[in-house]
C-alpha positions as a Markdown table, in Angstrom:
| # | Residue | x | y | z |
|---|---|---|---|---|
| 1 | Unk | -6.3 | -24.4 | -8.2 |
| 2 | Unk | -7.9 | -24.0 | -4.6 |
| 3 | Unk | -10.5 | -26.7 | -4.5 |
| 4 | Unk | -9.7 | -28.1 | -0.9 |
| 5 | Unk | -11.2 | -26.3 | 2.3 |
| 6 | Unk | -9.9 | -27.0 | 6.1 |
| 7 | Unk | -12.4 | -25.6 | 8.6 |
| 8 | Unk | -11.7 | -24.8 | 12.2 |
| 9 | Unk | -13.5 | -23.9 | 15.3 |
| 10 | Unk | -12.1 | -21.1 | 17.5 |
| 11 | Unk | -13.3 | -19.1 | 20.3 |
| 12 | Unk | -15.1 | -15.7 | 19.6 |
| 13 | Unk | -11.9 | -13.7 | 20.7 |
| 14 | Unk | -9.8 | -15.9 | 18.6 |
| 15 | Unk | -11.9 | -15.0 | 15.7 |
| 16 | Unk | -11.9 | -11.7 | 16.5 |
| 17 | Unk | -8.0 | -11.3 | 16.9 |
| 18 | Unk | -7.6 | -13.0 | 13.6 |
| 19 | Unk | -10.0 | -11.2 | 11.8 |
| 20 | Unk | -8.6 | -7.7 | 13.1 |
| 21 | Unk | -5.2 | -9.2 | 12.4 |
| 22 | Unk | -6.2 | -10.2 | 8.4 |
| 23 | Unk | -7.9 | -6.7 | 7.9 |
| 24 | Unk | -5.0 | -4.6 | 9.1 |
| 25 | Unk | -2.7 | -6.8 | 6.5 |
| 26 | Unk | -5.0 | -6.3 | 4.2 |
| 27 | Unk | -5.7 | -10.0 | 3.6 |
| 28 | Unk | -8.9 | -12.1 | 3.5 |
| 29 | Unk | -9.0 | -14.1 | 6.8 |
| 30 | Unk | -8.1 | -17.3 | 4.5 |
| 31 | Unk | -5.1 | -15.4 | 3.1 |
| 32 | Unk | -3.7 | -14.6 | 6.6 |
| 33 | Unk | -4.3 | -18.0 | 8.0 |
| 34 | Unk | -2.5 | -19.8 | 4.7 |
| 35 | Unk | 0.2 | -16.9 | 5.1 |
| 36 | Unk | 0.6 | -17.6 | 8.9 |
| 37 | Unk | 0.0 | -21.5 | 8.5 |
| 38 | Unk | 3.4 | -22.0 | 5.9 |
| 39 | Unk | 5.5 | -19.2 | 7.7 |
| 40 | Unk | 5.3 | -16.1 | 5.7 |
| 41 | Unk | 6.1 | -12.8 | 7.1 |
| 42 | Unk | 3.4 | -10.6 | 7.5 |
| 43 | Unk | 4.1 | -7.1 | 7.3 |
| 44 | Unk | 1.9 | -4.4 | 8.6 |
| 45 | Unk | 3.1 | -0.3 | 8.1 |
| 46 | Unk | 0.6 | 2.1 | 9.9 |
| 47 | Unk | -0.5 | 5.1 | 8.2 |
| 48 | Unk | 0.5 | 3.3 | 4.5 |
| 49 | Unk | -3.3 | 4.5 | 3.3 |
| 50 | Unk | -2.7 | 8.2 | 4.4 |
| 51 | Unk | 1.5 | 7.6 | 2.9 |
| 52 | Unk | -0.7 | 6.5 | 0.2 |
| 53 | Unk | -3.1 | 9.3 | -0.4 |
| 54 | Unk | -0.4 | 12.4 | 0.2 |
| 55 | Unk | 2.1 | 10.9 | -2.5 |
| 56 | Unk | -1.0 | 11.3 | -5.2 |
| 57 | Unk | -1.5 | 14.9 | -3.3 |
| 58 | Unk | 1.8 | 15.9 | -3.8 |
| 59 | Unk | 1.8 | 14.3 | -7.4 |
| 60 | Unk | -1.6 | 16.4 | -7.8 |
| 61 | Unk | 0.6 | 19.4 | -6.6 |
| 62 | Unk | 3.7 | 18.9 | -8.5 |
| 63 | Unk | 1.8 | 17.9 | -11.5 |
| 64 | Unk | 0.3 | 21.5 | -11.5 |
| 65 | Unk | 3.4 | 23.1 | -11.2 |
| 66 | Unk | 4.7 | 21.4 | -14.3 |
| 67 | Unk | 1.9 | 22.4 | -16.0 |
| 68 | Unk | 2.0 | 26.4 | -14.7 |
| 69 | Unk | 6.1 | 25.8 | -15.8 |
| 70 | Unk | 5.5 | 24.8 | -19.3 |
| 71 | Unk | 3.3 | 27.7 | -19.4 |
| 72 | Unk | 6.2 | 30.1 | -18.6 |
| 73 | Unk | 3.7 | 31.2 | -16.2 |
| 74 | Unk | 6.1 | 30.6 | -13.5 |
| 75 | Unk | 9.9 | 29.3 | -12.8 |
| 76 | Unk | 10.4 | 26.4 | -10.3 |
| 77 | Unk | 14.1 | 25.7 | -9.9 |
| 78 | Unk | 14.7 | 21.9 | -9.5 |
| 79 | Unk | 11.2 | 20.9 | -11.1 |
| 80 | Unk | 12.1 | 18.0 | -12.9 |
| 81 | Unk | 14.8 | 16.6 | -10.2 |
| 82 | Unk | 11.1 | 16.5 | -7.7 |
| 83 | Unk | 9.3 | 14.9 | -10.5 |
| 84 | Unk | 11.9 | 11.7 | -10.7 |
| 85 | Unk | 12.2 | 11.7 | -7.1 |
| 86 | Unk | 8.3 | 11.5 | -6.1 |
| 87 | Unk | 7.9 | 9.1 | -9.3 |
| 88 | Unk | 10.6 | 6.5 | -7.8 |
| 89 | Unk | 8.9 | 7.2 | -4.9 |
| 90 | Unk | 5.7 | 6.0 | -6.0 |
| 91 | Unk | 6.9 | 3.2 | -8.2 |
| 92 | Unk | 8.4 | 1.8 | -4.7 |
| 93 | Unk | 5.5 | 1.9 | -2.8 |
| 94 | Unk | 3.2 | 0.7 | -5.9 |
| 95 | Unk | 5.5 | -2.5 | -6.3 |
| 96 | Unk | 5.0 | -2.9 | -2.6 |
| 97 | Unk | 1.0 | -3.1 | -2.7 |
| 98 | Unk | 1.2 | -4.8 | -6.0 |
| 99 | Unk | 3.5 | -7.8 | -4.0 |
| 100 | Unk | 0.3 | -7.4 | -1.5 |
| 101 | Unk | 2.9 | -7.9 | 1.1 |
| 102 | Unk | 1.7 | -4.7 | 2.6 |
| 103 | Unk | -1.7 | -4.6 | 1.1 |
């Protein structure tokens, strides 16, 4: 249980450099600071969000695709080998925001 707080006084560029720093981690300024504070890695990827949003695009895509397939409205050669491949794909990077190592 957190019931214990530690305040601190820095300058405003401190502030700001550790608030930019939290936000781009995806952390609350308190998470970075414990984080930083007992030597945990930090790690930032650019672009995740946008890795993010064209893996459910291309989910979207393939997802249709299956759909048309079934149908017998059209023939897609290799279907279900894209279909595992994008889903171990996005397991991988859901277990990675779910750590929150990323996120």
């Amino acid at each position: 249980m957190k019931n214990k707080n530690i305040h601190i006084r820095v300058d405003e560029a401190t502030h700001e450099t550790i608030k930019r720093k939290a936000l781009e981690s995806y952390l609350t300024i308190s998470e970075y600071v414990v984080q930083c504070s007992l030597g945990k890695q930090i790690f930032v990827i650019p672009g995740l969000d946008e890795m993010v949003l064209e893996q459910k695009r291309i989910g979207n895509n393939l997802n249709q695709l299956a759909h048309l397939a079934n149908a017998d409205k059209i023939s897609v050669a290799g279907l279900d080998e894209m279909i595992a491949e994008h889903h171990k794909l996005t397991q991988t990077l859901n277990d990675l925001l779910e750590r929150r190592r990323w996120r």
